[in-house]
C-alpha positions as CSV (number, residue, x, y, z in Angstrom):
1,X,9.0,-0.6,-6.1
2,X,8.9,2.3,-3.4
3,X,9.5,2.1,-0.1
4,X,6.1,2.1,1.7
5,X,5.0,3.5,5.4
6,X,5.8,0.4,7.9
7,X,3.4,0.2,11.4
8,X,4.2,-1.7,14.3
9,X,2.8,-1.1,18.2
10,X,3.4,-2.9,21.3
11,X,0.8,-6.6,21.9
12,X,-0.2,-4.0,24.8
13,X,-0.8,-1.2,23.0
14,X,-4.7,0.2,22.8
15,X,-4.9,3.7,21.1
16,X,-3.6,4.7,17.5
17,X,-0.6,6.7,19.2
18,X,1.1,3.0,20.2
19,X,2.0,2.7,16.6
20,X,5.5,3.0,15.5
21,X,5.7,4.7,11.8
22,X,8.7,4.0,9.5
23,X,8.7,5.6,6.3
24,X,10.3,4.5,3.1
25,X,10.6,0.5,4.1
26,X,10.7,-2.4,2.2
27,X,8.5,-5.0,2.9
28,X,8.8,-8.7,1.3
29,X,6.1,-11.4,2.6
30,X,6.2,-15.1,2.0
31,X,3.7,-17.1,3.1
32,X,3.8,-21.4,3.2
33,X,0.9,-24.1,4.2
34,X,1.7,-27.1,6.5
35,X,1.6,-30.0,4.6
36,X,1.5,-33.8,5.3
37,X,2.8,-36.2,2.9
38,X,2.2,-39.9,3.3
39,X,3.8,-42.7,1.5
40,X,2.4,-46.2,1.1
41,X,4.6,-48.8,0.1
42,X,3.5,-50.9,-2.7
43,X,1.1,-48.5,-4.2
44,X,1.8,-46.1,-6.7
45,X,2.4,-42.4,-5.4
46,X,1.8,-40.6,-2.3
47,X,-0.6,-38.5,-1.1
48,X,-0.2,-34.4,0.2
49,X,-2.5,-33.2,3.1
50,X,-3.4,-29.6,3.8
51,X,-3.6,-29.4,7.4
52,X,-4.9,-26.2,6.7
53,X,-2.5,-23.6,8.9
54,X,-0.2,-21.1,7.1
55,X,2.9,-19.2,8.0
56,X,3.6,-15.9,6.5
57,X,7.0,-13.9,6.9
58,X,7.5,-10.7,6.7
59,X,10.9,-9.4,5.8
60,X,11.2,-5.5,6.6
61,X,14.1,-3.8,5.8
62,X,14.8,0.2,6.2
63,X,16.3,3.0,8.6
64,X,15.2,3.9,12.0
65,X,16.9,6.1,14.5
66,X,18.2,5.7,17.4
67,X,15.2,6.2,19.8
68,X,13.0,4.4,17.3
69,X,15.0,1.2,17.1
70,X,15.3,1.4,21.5
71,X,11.3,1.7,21.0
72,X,11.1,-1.3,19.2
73,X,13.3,-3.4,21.4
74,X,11.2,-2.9,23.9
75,X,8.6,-4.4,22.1
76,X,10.9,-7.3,20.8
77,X,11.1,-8.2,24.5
78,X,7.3,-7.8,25.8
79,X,5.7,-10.1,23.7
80,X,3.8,-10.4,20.4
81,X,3.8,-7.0,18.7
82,X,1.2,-6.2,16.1
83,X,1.9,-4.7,12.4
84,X,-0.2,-3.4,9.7
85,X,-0.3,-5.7,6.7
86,X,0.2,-3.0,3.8
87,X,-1.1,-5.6,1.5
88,X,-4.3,-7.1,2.7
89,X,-4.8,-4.1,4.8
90,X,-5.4,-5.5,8.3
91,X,-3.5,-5.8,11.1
92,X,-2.0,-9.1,12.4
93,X,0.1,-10.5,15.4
94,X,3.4,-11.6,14.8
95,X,6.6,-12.7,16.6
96,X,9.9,-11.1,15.9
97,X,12.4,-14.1,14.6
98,X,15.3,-11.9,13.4
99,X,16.0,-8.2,14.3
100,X,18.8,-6.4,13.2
101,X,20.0,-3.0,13.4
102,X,23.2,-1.8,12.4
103,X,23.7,2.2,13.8
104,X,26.4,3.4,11.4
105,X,24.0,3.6,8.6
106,X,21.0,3.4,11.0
107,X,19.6,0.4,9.0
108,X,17.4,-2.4,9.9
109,X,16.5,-6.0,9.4
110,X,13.6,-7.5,10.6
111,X,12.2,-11.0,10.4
112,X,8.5,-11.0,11.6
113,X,6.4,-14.7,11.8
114,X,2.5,-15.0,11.8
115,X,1.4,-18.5,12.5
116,X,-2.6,-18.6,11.5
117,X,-3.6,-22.5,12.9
């Protein structure tokens, strides 16, 4: 698949020109349920309960200069930025659990968590 256009702005941000664009990224989401198991001794099986929160991460991998990637640090260490959810087509909250950038190809990693309770 193509790379697709990747937003992210600041948890402060307020007006459309807070968003970061980077082009031609990959984007890989994986999203999980809490579950509770319970086992009762002497009977047969055990029984699953959906607590009913999710987790979903997104992986995002690409190149971003420089001054991009020192524009997304800063929002690494402000708090909980917001992205744009290519897929579902809304925007969501997230925290920042891995961010990597390595400058001699100008490529990034990142690791981004929304927790819906």
């Amino acid at each position: 698949m193509a790379g697709m256009d990747f937003f992210i702005r600041p948890a402060t941000g307020t007006s459309s020109s807070d968003w970061v664009r980077i082009a031609n990224a990959d984007m890989k989401v994986r999203m999980t349920r809490r579950l509770t198991r319970t086992v009762i001794r002497g009977q047969e099986g055990d029984d699953l309960h959906d607590e009913g929160s999710e987790s979903t991460l997104y992986t995002v991998r690409g190149e971003l200069s420089l001054d991009e990637y020192k524009r997304i640090v800063a929002m690494f260490r402000t708090g909980q930025p917001y992205i744009h959810d290519p897929f579902e087509e809304r925007d969501v909250k997230v925290i920042f659990a891995v961010m990597e950038y390595d400058s001699s190809n100008e490529s990034f990693h990142f690791e981004l968590l929304e927790d819906v309770i």
